[in-house]
C-alpha positions as CSV (number, residue, x, y, z in Angstrom):
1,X,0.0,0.0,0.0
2,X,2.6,2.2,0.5
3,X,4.3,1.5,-2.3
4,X,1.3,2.7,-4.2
5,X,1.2,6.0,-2.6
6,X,4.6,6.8,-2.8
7,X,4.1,6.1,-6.7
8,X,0.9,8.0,-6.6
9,X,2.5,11.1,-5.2
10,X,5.5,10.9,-7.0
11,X,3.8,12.0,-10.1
12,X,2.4,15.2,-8.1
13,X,4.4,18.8,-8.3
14,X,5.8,20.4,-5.2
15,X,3.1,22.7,-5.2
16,X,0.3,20.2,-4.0
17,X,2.6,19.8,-0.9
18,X,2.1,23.3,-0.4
19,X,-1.8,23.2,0.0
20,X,-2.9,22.4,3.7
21,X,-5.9,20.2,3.0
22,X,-3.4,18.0,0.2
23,X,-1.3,17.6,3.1
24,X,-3.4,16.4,5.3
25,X,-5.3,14.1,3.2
26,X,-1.9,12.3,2.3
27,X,-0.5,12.2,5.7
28,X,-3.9,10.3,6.6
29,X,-3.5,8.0,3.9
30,X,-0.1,7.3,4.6
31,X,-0.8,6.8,8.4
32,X,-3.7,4.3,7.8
33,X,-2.3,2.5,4.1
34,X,-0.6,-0.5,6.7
35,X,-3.2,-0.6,8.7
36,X,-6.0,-1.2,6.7
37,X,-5.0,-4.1,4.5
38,X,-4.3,-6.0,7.6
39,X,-7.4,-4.8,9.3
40,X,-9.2,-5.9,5.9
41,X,-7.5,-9.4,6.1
42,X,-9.0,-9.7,9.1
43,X,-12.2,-8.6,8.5
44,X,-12.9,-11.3,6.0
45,X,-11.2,-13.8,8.4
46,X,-13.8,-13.0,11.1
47,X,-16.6,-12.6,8.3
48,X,-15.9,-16.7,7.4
49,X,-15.8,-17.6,11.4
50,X,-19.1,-15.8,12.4
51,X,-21.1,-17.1,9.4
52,X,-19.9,-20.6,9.9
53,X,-20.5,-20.0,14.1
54,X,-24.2,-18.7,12.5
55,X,-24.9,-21.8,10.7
56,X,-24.1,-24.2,13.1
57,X,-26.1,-22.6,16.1
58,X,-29.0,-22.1,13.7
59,X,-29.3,-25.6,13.2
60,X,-28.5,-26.8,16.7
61,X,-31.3,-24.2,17.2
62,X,-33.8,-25.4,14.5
63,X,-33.5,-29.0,15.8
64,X,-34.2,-28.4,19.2
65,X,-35.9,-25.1,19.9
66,X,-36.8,-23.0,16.9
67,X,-38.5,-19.9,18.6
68,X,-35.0,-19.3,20.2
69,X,-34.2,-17.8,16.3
70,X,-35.8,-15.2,17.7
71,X,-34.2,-14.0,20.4
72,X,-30.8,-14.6,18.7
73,X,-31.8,-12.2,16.0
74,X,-32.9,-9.9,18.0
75,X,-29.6,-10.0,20.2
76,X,-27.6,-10.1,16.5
77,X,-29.6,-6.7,15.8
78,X,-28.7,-4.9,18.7
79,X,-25.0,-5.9,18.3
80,X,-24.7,-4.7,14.5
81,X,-26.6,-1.3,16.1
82,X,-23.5,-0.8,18.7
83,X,-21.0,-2.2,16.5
84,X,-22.1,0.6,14.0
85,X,-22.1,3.0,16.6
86,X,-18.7,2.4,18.0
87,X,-16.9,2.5,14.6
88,X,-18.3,5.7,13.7
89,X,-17.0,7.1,17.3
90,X,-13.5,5.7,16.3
91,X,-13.5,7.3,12.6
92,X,-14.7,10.4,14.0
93,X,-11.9,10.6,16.5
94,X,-9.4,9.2,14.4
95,X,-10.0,11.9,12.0
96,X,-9.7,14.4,14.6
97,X,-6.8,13.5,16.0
98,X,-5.3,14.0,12.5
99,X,-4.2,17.4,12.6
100,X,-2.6,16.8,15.8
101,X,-0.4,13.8,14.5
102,X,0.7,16.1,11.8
103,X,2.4,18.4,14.7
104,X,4.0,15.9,15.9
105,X,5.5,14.8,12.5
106,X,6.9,18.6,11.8
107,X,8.9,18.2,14.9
C-alpha cells in the first residue's frame, strides 16, 4: 500500500505539498495504508468464522428449539446497532486526531 502512494504522489508537483488540505489528506493515507490491508484481512477472516458460528447454532437451534431464532436475532440486531455505533465514534476521533499527529510529524 505504501508502495502505491509513494508512486501516486510521486507523479504530483511540489506545489500540491504546499496546500494544507493535500497535506493532510496524504499524511492520513499514509498513516492508515498498513493498517488497513491488515485490518481488511482480518475482516474477511472474522466474516468466514461468524457465518460458519451462525450456521451451526441455527441448526442446533432449528432441531431443538426454533422460537430461540428469535431472540438470537434480535440480540444479532442490537450488536450490529452498537458495533455501528462504535466505529463511527473511532472514525470520528481518528479523524480528529489528524491534525494533531501532523504536529507531531513537523517536529
Amino acid at each position: 500500500m505504501r508502495s502505491f502512494l509513494y508512486d501516486k504522489v510521486s507523479r504530483l508537483d511540489i506545489v500540491s505539498f504546499e496546500n494544507p488540505t493535500f497535506y493532510y489528506e496524504y499524511t492520513r493515507a499514509l498513516s492508515e495504508a498498513d493498517n488497513r490491508a491488515f485490518a481488511m484481512v482480518d475482516s474477511l477472516s472474522q466474516l468466514m468464522y461468524t457465518l460458519v458460528t451462525i450456521a451451526t447454532i441455527l441448526t442446533i437451534i432449528i432441531y431443538l428449539q426454533p422460537i430461540l431464532i428469535l431472540f438470537a436475532f434480535i440480540g444479532a440486531f442490537g450488536t450490529m446497532i452498537i458495533s455501528k455505533k462504535v466505529a463511527s465514534l473511532r472514525y470520528d476521533y481518528n479523524h480528529g486526531m489528524t491534525p494533531y499527529n501532523q504536529g507531531i510529524g513537523y517536529r
